[in-house]
C-alpha positions as CSV (number, residue, x, y, z in Angstrom):
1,X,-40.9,-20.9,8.5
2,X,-44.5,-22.6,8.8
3,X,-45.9,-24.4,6.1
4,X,-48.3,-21.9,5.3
5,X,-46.0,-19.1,4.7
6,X,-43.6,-21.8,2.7
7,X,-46.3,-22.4,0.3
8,X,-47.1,-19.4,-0.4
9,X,-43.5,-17.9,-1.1
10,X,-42.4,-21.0,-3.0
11,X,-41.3,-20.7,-6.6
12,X,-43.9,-23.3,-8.2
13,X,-46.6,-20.4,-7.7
14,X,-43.9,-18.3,-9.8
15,X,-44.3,-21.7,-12.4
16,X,-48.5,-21.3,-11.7
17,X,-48.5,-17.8,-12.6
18,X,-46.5,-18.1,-15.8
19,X,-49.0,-21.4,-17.3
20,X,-52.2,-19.4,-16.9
21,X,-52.7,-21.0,-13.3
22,X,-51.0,-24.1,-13.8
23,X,-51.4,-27.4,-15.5
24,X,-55.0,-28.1,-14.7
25,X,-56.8,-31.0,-14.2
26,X,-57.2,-33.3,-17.3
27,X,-54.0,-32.1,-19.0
28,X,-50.7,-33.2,-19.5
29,X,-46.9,-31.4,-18.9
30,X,-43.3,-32.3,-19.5
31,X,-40.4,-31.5,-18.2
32,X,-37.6,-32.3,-20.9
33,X,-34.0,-32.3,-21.0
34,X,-30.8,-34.6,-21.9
35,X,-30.0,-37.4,-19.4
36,X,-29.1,-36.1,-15.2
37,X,-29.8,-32.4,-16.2
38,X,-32.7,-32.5,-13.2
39,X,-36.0,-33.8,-15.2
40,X,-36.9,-35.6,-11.8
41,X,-36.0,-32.8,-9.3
42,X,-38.2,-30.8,-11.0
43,X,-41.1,-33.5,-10.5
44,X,-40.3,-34.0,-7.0
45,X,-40.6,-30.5,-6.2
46,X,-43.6,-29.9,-7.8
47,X,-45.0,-33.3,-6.2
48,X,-43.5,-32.3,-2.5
49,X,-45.3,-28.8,-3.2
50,X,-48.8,-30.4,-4.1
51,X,-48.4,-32.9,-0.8
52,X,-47.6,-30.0,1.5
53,X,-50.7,-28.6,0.3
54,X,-52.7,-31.6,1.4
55,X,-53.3,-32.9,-1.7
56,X,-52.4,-36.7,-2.9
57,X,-49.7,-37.3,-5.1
58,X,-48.9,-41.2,-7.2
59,X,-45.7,-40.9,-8.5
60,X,-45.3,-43.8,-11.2
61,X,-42.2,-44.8,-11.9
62,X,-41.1,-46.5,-15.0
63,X,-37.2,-46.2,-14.3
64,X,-35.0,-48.9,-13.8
65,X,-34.5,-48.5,-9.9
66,X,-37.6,-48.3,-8.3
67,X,-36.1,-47.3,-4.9
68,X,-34.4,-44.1,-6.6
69,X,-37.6,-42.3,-6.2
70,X,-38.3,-42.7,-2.3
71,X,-34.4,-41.3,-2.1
72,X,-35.2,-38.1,-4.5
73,X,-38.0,-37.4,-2.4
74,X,-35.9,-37.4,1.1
75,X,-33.2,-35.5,-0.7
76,X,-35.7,-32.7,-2.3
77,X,-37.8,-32.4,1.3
78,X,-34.0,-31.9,3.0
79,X,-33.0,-29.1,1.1
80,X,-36.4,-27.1,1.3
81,X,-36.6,-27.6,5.0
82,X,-33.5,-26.1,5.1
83,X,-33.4,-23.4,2.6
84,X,-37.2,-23.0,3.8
85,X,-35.8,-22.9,7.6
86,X,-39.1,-25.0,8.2
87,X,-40.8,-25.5,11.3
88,X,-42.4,-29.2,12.5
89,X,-40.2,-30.5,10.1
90,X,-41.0,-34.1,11.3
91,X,-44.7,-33.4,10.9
92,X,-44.8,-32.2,7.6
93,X,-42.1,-35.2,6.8
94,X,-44.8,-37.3,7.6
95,X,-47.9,-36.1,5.5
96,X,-45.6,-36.2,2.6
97,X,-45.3,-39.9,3.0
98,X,-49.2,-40.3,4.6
99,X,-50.2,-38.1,1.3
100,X,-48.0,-39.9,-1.2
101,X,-48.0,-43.3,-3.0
102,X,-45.4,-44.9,-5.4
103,X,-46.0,-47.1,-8.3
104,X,-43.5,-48.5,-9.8
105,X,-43.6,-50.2,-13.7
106,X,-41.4,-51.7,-16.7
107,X,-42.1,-49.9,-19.9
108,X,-41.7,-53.0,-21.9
109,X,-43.9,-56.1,-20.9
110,X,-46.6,-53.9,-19.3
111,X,-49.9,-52.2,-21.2
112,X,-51.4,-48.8,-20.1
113,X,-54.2,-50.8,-19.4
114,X,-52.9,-52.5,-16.3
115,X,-51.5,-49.2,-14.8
116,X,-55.0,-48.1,-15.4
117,X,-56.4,-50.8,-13.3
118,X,-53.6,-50.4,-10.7
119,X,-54.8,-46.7,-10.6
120,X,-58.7,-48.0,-10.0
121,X,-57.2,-50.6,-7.2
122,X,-55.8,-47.9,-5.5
123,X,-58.8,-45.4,-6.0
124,X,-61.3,-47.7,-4.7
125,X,-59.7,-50.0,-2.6
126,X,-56.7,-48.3,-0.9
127,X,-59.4,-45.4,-0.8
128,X,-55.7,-43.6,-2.2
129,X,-57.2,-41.4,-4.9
130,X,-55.0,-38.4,-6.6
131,X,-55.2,-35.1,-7.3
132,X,-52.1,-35.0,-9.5
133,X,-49.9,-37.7,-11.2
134,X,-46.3,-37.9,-11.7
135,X,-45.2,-39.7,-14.8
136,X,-41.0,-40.3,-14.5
137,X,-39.2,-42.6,-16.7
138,X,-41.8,-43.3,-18.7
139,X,-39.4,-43.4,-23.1
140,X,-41.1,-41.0,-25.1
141,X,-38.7,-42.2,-27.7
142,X,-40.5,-45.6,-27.3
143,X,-44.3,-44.4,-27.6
144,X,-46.2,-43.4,-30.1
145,X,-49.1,-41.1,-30.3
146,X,-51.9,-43.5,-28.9
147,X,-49.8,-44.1,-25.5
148,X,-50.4,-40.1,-24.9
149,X,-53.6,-40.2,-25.7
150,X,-54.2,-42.8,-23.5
151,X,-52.9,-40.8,-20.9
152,X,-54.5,-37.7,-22.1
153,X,-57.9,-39.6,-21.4
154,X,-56.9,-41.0,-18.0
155,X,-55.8,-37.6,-16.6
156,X,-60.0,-36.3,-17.8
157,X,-61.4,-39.7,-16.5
158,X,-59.9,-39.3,-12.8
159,X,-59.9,-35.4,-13.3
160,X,-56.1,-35.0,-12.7
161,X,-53.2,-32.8,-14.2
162,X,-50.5,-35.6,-14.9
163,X,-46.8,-34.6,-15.1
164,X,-44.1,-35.7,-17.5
165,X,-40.4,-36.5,-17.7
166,X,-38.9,-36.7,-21.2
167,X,-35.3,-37.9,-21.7
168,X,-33.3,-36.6,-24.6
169,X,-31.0,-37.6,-26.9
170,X,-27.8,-35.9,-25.3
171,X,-25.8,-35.9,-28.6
172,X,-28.1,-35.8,-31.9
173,X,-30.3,-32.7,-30.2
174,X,-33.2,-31.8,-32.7
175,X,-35.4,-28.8,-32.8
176,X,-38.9,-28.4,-34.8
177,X,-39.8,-25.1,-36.2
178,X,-41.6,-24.3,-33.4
179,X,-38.2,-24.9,-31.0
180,X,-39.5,-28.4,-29.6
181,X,-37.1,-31.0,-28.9
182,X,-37.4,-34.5,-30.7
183,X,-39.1,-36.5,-29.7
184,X,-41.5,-34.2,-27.7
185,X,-42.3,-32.5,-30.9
186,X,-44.2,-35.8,-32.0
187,X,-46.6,-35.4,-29.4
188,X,-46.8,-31.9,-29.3
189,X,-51.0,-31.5,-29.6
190,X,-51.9,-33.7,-26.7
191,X,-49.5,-31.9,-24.4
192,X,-51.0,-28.4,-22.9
193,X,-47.3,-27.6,-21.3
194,X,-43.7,-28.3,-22.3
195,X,-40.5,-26.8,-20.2
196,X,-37.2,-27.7,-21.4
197,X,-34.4,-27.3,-18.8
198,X,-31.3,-26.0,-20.1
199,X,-28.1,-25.9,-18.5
200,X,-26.1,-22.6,-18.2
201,X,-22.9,-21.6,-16.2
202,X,-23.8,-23.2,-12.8
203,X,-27.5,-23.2,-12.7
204,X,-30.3,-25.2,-15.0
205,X,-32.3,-22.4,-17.0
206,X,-36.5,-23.6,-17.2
207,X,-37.8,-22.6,-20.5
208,X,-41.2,-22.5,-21.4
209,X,-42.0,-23.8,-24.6
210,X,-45.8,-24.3,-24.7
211,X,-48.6,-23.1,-22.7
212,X,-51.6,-24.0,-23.1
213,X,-53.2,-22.3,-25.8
214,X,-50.9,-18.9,-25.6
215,X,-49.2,-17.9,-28.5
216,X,-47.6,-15.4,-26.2
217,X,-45.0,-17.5,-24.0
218,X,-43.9,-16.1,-20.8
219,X,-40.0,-15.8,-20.1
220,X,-40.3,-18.4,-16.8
221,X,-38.5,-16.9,-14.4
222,X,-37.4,-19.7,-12.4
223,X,-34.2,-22.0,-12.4
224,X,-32.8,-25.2,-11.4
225,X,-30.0,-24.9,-8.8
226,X,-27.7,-28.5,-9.3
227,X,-26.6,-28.4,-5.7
228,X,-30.0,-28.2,-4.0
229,X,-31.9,-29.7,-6.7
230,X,-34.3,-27.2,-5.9
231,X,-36.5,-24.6,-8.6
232,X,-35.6,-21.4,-7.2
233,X,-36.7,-17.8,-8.5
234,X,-33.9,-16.0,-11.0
235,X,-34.9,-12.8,-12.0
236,X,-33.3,-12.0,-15.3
């Protein structure tokens, strides 16, 4: 299949369509769900899907292994070339990597402030400057309402739509009245869009639990497959 037609039949325009569009520059989206449920598959694939498109990606990384990432990336790009059947594999392999770049951080030691610079050194020195940010690793648990503000302003200052992870508790699960998870419900304002991935039988259900504005919340109709690690279309 060529990269053209790939784009337009993958399932992230399914996830566009369903959030009004998509993200959108200057806001910020989670993906949430307990520990290994597919948090950063989802990422990837959404990242792999802008870089296809010829757009820059930074993925920053705040998780433990910083060489994790680079593997997820190889391991997402595999399966969609196959699934995908895609055509000049080697070529598109390679303007993933031209159109992507990797930061990598320790939550504790290290201020906002100095990603923010490390985002400036790349902007205006490496001449690397992004159209979307991915955010993995980074303790929601640990922050508190300033730290997504922060980001909230970052994502207006470079004009970017940055994407979350959020890691929950996997035995004391909480729910607000409004069916957000603890502790994503904390920062509920700042963020424009919040999917929680749920496992069922043998795939990972995406649920959309805030969209922008909308009081009116689409049933997304997308899923996680566990084997491919893939977002897939499931029509309910």
């Amino acid at each position: 299949m060529l990269k053209k037609e790939l784009i337009r039949r993958s399932p992230i325009r399914v996830l566009e369509r369903s959030i009004h569009g998509g993200l959108g520059k200057g806001n910020l989206g989670v993906f949430t769900a307990r520990k290994g449920v597919g948090k950063t598959a989802c990422l990837v694939h959404v990242s792999i899907d802008k870089l296809l498109r010829d757009q820059k990606v930074l993925h920053i990384s705040f998780a433990e292994d910083p060489h994790h990432i680079e593997n997820w990336y190889e391991q997402v790009f595999r399966e969609l070339a196959s699934a995908y059947r895609m055509e000049n594999v080697i070529e598109n392999h390679d303007q993933i990597i031209q159109n992507r770049m990797i930061l990598h951080f320790r939550q504790s030691g290290i201020t906002l402030h100095h990603v923010k610079e490390s985002i400036g050194q790349l902007c205006h020195g490496a001449k690397f400057c992004p159209e979307i940010i991915i955010v993995d690793g980074f303790s929601f648990y640990d922050a508190i309402e300033d730290d997504f503000i922060f980001w909230k302003q970052l994502a207006k200052e470079w004009d970017v739509a940055i994407w979350f992870s959020a890691t929950l508790h996997r035995e004391n699960l909480q729910f607000d009245a409004r069916g957000v998870p603890s502790p994503v419900n904390r920062f509920y304002d700042i963020f424009s869009v919040i999917i929680m991935l749920n496992p069922v039988s043998d795939y990972i259900d995406l649920k959309l639990i805030k969209d922008h504005d909308s009081d009116n919340l689409k049933k997304l109709k997308l899923k996680l497959d566990p084997q491919t690690l893939l977002i897939a279309n499931h029509r309910i």
